[in-house]
C-alpha positions as CSV (number, residue, x, y, z in Angstrom):
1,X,-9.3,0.0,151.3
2,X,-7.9,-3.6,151.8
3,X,-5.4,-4.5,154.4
4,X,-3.2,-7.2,155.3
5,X,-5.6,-8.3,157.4
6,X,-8.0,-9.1,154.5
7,X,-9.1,-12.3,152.9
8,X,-10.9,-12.7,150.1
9,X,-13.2,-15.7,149.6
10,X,-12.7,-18.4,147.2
11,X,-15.5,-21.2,146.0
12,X,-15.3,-24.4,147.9
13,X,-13.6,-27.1,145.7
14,X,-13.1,-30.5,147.4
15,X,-9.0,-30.1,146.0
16,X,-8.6,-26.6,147.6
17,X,-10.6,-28.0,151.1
18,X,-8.6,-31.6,151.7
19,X,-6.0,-30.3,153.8
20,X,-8.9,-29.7,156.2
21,X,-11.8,-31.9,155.5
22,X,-13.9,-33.5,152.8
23,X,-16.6,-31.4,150.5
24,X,-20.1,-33.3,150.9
25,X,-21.9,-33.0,147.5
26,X,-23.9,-34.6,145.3
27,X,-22.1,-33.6,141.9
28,X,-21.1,-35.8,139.1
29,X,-22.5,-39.7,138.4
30,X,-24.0,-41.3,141.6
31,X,-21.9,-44.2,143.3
32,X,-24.8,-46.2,142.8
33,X,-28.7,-46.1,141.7
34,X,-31.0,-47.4,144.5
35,X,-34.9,-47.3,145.0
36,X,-35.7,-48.9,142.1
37,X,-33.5,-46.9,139.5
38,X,-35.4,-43.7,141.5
39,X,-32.5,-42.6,143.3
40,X,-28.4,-42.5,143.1
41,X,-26.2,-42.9,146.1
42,X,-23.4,-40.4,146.6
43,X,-21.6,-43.0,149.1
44,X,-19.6,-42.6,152.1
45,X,-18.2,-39.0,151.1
46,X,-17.0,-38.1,154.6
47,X,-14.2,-39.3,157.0
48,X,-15.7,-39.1,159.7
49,X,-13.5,-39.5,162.9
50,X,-14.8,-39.7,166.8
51,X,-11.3,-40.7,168.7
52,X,-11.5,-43.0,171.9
53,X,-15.2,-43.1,174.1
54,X,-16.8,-41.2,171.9
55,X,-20.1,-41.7,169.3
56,X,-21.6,-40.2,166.2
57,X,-24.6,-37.6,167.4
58,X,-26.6,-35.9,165.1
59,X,-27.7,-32.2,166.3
60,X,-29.6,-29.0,164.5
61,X,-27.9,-26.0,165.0
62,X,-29.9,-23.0,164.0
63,X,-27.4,-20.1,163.5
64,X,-27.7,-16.0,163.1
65,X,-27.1,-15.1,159.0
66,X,-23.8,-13.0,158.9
67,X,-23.0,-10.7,155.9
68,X,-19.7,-9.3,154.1
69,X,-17.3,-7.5,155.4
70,X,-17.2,-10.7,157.9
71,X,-15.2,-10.1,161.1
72,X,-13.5,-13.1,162.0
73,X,-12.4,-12.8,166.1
74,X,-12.6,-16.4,166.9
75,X,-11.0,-19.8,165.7
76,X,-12.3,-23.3,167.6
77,X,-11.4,-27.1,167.2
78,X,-12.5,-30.2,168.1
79,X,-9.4,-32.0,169.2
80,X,-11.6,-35.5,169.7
81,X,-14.2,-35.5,166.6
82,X,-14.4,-35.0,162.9
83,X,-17.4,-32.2,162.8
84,X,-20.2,-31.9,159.3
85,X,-22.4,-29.5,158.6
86,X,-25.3,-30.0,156.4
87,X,-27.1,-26.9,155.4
88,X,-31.2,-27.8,155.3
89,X,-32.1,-24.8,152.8
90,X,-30.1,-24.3,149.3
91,X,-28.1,-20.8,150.6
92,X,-24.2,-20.8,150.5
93,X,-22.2,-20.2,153.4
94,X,-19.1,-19.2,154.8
95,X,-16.3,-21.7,155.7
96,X,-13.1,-20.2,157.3
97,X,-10.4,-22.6,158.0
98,X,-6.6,-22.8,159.1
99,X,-3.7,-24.9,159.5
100,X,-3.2,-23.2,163.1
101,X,-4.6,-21.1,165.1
102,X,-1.7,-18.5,164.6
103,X,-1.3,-19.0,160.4
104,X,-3.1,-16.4,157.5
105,X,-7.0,-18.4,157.7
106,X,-8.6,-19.1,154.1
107,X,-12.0,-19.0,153.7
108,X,-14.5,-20.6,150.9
109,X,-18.0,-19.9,150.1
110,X,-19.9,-22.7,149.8
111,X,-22.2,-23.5,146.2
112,X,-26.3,-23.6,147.3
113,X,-26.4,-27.3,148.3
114,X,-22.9,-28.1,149.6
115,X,-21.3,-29.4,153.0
116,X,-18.6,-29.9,154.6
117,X,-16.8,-32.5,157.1
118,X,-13.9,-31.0,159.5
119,X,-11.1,-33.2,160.1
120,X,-10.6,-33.7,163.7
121,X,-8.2,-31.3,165.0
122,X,-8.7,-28.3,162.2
123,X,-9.0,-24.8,163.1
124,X,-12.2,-23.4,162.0
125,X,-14.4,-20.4,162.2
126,X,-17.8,-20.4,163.4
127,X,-20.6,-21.3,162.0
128,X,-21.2,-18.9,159.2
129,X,-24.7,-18.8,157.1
130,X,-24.9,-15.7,154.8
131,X,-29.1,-16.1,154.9
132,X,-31.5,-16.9,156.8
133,X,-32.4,-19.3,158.1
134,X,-29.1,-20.7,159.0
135,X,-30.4,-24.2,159.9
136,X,-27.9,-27.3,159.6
137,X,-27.7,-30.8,160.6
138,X,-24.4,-31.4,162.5
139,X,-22.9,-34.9,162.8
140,X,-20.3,-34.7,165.5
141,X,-18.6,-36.1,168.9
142,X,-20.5,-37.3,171.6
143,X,-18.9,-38.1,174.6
144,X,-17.7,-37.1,178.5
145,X,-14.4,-35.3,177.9
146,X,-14.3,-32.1,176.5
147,X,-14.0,-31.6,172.5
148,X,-13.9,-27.8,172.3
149,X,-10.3,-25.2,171.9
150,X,-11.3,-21.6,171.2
151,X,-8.3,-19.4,170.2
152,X,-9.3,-15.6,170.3
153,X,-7.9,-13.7,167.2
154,X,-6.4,-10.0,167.7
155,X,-6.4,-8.5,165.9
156,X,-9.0,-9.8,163.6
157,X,-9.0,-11.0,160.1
158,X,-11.5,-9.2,157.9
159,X,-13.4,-11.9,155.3
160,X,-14.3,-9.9,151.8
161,X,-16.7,-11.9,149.1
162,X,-14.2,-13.4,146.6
């Protein structure tokens, strides 16, 4: 039985996502053949964004699949730092976003080999694989001062497959 506490998911679509961050795939005509015509350049698809004294880090975050009906009890942001996640297998996964920590969250399912970069600032859900093994390269803040807000959510949101 749905509530009004229930969101359905909808594909990721770089026009639907661009309130909140930038789609990283490698669809359409490359910006550019390299490698002696063996290989096409999807150029500089993310804004990435690391605010005052910080530095671009790349990290691997190996995260526990989840599965439908998704419980979503926490939203986080990174008030200093832009934050991508590049998925190392071909398995979708789940990207919950909102435009506070208080609003109705919307949350996309990724296509098998896309990313996604996190304006600085958004509200987000964790990270989210739907298979295993969640394994991602993340390209976010270094940097002293701290780059984390959690906001608890109760009472939860339940996320439903689109």
């Amino acid at each position: 039985m749905s509530t009004d506490r229930d969101i359905l998911c909808q594909p990721l679509t770089a026009d639907a996502f661009a309130p909140f961050g930038d789609v990283l795939d490698a669809s359409g005509e490359p910006d550019k053949i390299i490698n002696a015509g063996k290989c096409g350049r999807y150029h500089d698809r993310a804004q990435l964004d690391f605010g005052p004294g910080g530095r671009a880090g790349i990290s691997l975050f190996h995260a526990e699949p989840r599965q439908f009906p998704y419980t979503l009890d926490l939203l986080e942001r990174h008030p200093e730092g832009s934050q991508a996640f590049l998925p190392m297998t071909q398995n979708p996964f789940l990207v919950i976003v909102s435009e506070t920590a208080h609003s109705r969250p919307l949350a996309f399912l990724t296509a098998p080999g896309q990313g996604i970069n996190l304006h600085r600032g958004t509200w987000h859900g964790v990270l989210t694989p739907l298979a295993a093994p969640g394994l991602f390269a993340v390209i976010d803040r270094i940097g002293d001062t701290a780059n984390l807000e959690e906001h608890r959510l109760d009472p939860p949101w339940r996320i439903l497959p689109g």
